[in-house]
C-alpha positions as CSV (number, residue, x, y, z in Angstrom):
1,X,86.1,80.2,132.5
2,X,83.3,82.8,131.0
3,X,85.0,82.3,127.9
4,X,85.1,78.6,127.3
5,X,81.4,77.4,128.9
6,X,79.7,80.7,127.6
7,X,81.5,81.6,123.9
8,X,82.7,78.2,123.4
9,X,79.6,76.1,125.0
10,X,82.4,73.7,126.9
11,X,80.1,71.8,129.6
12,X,81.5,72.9,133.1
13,X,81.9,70.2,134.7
14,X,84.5,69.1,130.9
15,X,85.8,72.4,131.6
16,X,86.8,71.7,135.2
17,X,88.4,68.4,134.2
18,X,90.2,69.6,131.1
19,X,93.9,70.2,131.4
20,X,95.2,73.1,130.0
21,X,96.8,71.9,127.2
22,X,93.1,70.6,125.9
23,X,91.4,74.4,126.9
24,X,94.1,75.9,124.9
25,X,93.7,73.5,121.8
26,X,89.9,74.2,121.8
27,X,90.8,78.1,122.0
28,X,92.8,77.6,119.0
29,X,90.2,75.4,117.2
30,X,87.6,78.0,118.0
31,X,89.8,81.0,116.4
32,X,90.3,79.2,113.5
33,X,86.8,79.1,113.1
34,X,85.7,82.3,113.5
35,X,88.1,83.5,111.5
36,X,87.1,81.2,108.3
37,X,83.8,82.5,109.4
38,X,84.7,86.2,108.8
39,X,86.9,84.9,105.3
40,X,83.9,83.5,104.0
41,X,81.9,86.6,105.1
42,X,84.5,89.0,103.1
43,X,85.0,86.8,100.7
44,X,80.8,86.8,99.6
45,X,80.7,90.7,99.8
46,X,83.7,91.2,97.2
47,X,82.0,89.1,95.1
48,X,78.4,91.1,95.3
49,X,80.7,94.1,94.6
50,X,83.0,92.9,92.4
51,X,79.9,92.6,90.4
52,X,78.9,96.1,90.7
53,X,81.9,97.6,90.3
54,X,84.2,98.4,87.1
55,X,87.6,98.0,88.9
56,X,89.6,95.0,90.7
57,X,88.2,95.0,94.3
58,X,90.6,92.9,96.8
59,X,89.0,91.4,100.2
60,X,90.8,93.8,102.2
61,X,89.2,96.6,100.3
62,X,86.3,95.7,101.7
63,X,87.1,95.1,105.4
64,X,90.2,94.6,107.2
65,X,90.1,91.8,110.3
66,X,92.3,92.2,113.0
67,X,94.4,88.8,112.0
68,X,95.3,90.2,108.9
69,X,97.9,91.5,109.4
70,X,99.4,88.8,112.2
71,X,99.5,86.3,109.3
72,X,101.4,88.7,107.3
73,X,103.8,89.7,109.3
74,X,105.1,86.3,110.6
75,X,108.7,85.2,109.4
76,X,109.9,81.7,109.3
77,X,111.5,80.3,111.8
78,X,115.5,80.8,111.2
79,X,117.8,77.5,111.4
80,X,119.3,78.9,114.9
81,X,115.7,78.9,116.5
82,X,114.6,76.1,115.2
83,X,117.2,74.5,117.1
84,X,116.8,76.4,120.3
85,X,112.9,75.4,120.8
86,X,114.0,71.6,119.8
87,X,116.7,71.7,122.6
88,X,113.9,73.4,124.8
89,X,111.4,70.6,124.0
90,X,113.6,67.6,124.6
91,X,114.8,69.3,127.9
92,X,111.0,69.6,129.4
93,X,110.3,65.8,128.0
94,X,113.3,64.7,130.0
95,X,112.4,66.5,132.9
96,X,108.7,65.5,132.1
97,X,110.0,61.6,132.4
98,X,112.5,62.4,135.4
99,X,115.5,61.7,133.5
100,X,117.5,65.0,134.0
């Protein structure tokens, strides 16, 4: 709860009638920002010392954020999973509308 009324700013009382589904998509919504945040951040100080500098400076050169290398390391889906988490999904809709 700290988290979402006092990082995020979510009113209480919002946060007390939010379901979970809508605290977790404003989590992820928040991430996303701070993390374009930090991008744009890196991405101004290479080019202040790309400037100053007589060889090709990367981003990552100049500071390395901890979802780095999460994006990085992430494989596509393969054709067998895919299915599995569709099969997963239809089963909890189903159950979701009582229709086992």
């Amino acid at each position: 709860m700290a988290y979402y009324v006092g990082e995020i700013g979510i009113n209480i009382n919002d946060f007390f009638e939010m379901t979970m589904q809508e605290l977790h998509n404003i989590s992820k919504g928040y991430q996303l920002k701070e993390e374009k945040q930090w991008l744009h951040t890196r991405q101004i100080l290479t080019g202040i010392f790309q400037v100053n500098s007589k060889k090709r400076i990367k981003p990552s050169d100049i500071m390395s954020l901890s979802f780095d290398k999460q994006k990085t390391n992430m494989k596509p889906a393969t054709s067998e999973e895919k299915i599995h988490w569709f099969k997963l999904a239809e089963q909890n809709a189903r159950q979701l509308k009582g229709t086992s």
